[in-house]
N, C-alpha and C positions, 0 to 999 in steps of 0.2 A: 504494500500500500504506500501511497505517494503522502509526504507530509507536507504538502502543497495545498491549502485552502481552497474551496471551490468558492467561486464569485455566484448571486444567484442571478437567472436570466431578468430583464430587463422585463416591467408588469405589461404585458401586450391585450390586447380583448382577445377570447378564445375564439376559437374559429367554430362556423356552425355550420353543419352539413347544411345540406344545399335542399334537402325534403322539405327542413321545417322550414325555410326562407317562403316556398311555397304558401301563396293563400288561397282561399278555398274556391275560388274565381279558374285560379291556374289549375289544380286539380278537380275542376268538373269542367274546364275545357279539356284538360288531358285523357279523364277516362272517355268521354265522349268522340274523341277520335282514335283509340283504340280500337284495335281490332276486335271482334268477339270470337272468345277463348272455342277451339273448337270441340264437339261434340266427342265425347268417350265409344270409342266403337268397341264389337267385341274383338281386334285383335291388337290392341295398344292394352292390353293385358300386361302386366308388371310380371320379368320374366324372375324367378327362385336367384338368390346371390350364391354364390359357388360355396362360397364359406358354410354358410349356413347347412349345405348339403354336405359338405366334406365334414365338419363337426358331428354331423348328424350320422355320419356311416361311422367315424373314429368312434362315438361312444358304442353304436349298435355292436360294432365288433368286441369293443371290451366287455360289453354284457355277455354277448356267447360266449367269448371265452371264459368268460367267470362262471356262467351257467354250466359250461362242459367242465369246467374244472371241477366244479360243487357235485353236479350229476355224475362223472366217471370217478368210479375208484379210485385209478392209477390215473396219473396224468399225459395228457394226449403225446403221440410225438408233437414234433415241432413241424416237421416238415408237412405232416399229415393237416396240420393247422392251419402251415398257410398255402396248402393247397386248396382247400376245401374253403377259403377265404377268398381264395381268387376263383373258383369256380361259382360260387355265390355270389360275388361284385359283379363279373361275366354272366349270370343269369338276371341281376336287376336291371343291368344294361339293355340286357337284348328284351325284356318285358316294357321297359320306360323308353323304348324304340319304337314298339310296337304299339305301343298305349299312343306317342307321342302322331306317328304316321293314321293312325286311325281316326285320331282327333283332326287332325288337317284335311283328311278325306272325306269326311262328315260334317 
């Protein structure tokens, strides 16, 4: 740290956004030549955020595996884990393909 004194700035008027300078003249001219906002059709549908899906498969899996661990005896191989992992990810794919092409078709 500097033991250099800070001087304080010079008292200025604060500065105002440019909204509130607006009065109420300017804004119901301004809405009035705006455009109107266009109609919600059915395919401006808000598409799923990747996150939320990939969180959602990371817990799914840590439950089966805690299920399979609780359910079997012995504990699974590993290899047998994440194969059956991946054949399961590879079956919600080709289901959420099919679910997804038939909704477009229809």
């Amino acid at each position: 740290m500097s033991d250099t004194p800070t001087t304080p700035l010079p008292n200025e008027q604060p500065t105002v956004p440019l909204t509130t300078l607006r009065t109420d003249a300017d804004a119901a001219a301004a809405e009035s030549h705006a455009p109107p906002a266009p109609a919600p059709t059915a395919d401006s549908r808000h598409r799923p955020l990747f996150a939320t899906i990939f969180w959602g498969v990371l817990l799914l899996a840590f439950a089966g595996f805690m299920v399979v661990r609780t359910v079997l005896p012995a504990a699974p191989d590993p290899t047998l884990w994440l194969l059956s992992t991946v054949i399961v990810i590879g079956l919600a794919l080709v289901v959420a393909g099919i679910a997804a092409a038939s909704r477009r078709a229809g």
